[in-house]
N, C-alpha and C positions, 0 to 999 in steps of 0.2 A: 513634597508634602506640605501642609499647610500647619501655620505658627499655632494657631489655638484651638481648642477642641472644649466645647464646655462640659460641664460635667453631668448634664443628662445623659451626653452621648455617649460616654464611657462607661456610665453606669448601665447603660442601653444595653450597651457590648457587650460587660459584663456579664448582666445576666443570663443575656445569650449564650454566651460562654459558658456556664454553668449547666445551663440546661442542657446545650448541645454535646459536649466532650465531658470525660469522665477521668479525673484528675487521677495522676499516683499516687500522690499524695493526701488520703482523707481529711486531716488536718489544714490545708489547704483552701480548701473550700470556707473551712470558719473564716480564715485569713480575710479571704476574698466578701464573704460575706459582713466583715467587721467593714470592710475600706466602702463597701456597698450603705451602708447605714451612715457612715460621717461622711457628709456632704463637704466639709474642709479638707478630710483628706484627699478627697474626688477630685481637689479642686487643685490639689498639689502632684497629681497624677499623671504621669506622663508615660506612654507605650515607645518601646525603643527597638530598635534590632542590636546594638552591641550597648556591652554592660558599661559606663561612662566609669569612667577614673576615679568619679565623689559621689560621695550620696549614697539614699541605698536604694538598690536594686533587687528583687523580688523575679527568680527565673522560676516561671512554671510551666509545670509538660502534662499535657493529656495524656492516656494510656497510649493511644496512637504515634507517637513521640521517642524516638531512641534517645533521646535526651532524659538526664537527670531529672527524675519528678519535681525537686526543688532546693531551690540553691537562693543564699542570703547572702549580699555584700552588702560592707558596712564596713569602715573606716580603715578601708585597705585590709578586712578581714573577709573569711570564707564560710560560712555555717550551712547545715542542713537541717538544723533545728525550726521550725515552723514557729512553738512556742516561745523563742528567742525573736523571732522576728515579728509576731504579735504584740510581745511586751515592746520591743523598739516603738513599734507604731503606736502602741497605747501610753507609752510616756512620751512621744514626742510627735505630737497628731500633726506640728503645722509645717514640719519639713519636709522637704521635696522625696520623693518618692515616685521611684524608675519601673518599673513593670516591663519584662520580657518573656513574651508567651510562644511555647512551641507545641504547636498541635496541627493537625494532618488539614494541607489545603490553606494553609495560610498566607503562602505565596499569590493565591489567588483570591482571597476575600479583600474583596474592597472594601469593606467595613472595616476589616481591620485595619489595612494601609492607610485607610483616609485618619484612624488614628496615629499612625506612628509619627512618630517627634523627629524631626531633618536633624541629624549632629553634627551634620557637613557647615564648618566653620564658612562663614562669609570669605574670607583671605583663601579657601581652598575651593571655594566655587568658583571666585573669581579668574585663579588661575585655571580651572578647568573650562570655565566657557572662554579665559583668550587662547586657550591651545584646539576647543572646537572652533574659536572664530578662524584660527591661522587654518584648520584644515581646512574651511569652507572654503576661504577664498583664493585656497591653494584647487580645489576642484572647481570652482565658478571661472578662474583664471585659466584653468587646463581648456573645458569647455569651451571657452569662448576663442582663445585658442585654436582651436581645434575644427571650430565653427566658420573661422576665418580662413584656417587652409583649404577647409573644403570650398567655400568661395571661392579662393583665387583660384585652386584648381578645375572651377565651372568654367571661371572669367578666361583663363588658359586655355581648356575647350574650345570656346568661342571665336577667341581670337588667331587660335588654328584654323576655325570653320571658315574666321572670314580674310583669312591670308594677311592679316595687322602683324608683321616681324614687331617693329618697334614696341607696341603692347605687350607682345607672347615675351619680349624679352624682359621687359619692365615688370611685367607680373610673375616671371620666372625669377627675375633677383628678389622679388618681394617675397616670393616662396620660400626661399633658402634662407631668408632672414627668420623669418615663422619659425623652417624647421629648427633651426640653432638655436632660437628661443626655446622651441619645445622639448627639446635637447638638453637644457642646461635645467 
C-alpha cells in the first residue's frame, strides 16, 4: 500500500461509507461525521487492518459485519462508549487517530485498500523479500538446472545417432554431475 493519502480522499471514502453501509452503532455516524468537518483531524487519519499498540483507534462495523459495532482504544484501554471517544477527539483534535472499518466486501474494495496504512516495519519487509529473493533463486537455479539436463540428454541422443563413444561418454559423466547437483 501506499505512504500517504490526502485528506480529500478519506473524507471521499468516508462519505461513501456513510451513505453506503448502515452502522450499529447510531451514535457513530456523529463520530464519523465530527472527523468529516475537521479537516486537521482528516489529516491525522489513518485506515488500518490491525489495531496498533499507541494511539487511538476507532473499530467500526456496518450491520453487515459480525464484528463489534464499536470499539475505542486508548492508552492501552478498551471502551464501547462512542461519547467517550468523541470527547477524546474533541479535546485532543491534533493526534494521530487509527480507523478500522469492517463491513461486507471490503476485502475487495479498492478504494478502501488504496487507503489502508502498511504497518509492516521496514526490518520485517526486508526480511521477507530476502527469503522471497533465496526462494526465487532457489527455483531460477532448479530451472535452469533442469534446462541443462535436458540438453545433455538431446546432446546424448545425438551422439548415439552419430556413433561419437568418446562424446556419449563425456556428456554422460557430465549428466551425473547435474544429476548430483540436482540431488543435493
Amino acid at each position: 500500500m501506499r505512504n500517504w493519502v490526502s485528506a480529500s480522499e478519506k473524507s471521499s471514502f468516508l462519505k461513501w461509507f456513510l451513505e453506503q453501509h448502515q452502522l450499529k452503532h447510531k451514535d457513530v455516524r456523529m463520530l464519523l461525521e465530527h472527523i468529516l468537518k475537521n479537516h486537521h483531524i482528516l489529516e491525522n487519519l489513518s485506515f488500518v487492518e490491525t489495531v496498533p499498540s499507541k494511539g487511538r483507534t476507532f473499530v467500526i462495523s456496518s450491520m453487515h459485519s459480525d464484528k463489534s459495532g464499536f470499539v475505542y482504544y486508548y492508552n492501552k484501554r478498551k471502551s464501547e462508549d462512542v461519547s467517550k471517544a468523541l470527547g477524546d477527539l474533541m479535546s485532543n483534535p491534533a493526534e494521530k487517530v487509527y480507523v478500522k472499518l469492517h463491513f461486507y466486501g471490503k476485502q475487495s474494495n479498492h478504494r478502501y485498500l488504496n487507503l489502508v496504512e502498511s504497518q509492516t516495519n521496514s526490518f520485517v519487509q526486508y526480511k521477507q523479500f530476502k527469503e522471497y529473493e533465496k526462494e526465487t533463486n532457489f527455483i531460477i537455479e532448479k530451472a535452469l538446472l533442469d534446462q541443462e539436463i535436458e540438453k545433455i540428454r538431446m546432446q546424448i541422443d545425438e551422439a548415439l545417432d552419430q556413433n561419437d563413444k568418446p562424446l556419449f561418454n563425456k556428456l554422460v559423466e557430465r549428466l551425473q554431475e547435474l544429476k548430483s547437483m540436482q540431488e543435493s
